[in-house]
C-alpha positions as CSV (number, residue, x, y, z in Angstrom):
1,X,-31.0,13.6,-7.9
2,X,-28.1,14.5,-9.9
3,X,-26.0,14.7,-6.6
4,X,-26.9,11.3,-5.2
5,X,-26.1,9.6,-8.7
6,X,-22.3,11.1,-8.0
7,X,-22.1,10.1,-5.2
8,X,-23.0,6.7,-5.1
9,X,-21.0,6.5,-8.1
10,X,-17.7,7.7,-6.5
11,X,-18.6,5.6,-3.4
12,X,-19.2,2.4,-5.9
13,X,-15.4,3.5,-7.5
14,X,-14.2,3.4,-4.1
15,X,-15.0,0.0,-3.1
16,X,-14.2,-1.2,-6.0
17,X,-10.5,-0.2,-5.5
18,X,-10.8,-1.1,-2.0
19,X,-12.1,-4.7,-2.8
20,X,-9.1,-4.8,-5.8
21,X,-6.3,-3.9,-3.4
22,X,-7.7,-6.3,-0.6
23,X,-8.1,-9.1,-3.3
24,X,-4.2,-8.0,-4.3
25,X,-3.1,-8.3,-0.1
26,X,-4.9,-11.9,-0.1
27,X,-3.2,-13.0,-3.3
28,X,0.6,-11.7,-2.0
29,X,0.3,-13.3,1.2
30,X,-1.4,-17.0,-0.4
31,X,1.6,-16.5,-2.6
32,X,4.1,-16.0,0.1
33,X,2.6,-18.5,2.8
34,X,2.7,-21.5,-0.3
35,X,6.3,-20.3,-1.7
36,X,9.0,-22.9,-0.9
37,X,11.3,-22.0,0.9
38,X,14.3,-22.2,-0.7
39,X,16.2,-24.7,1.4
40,X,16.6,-28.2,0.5
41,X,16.1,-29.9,4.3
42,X,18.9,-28.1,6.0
43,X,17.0,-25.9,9.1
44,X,13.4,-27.0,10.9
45,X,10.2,-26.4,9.1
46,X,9.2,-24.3,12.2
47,X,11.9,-22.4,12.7
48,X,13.2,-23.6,15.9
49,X,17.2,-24.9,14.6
50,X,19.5,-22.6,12.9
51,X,19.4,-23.0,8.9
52,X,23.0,-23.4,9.0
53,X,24.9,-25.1,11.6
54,X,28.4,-24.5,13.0
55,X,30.8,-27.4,12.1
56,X,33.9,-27.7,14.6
57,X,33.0,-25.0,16.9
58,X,32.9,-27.5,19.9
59,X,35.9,-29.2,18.7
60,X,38.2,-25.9,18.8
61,X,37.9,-25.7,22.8
């Protein structure tokens, strides 16, 4: 009987940790996917333009 109560206690420590690192992994990428992004309007929300553009480079043909 002793055996059983060690085990499930060691298998109740486990998921606790695993529950506390997934609940960690959730909380880093909430964090990251509602971060701004640190520029003011200058690329394309989606990612389809360059964040910074070339000025002049057609103009130097």
């Amino acid at each position: 009987m002793k055996k059983l109560l060690a085990i499930a206690a060691v298998v109740g420590v486990l998921f606790a940790i695993k529950r506390s690192r997934d609940a960690k992994a959730d909380a880093d990428l909430w964090r990251e996917a509602t971060a701004p992004s640190g520029t003011s309007g200058a690329g394309s929300a989606n990612g389809s333009t360059p964040a910074t553009a070339t000025h002049g480079s057609a103009s130097k043909n």
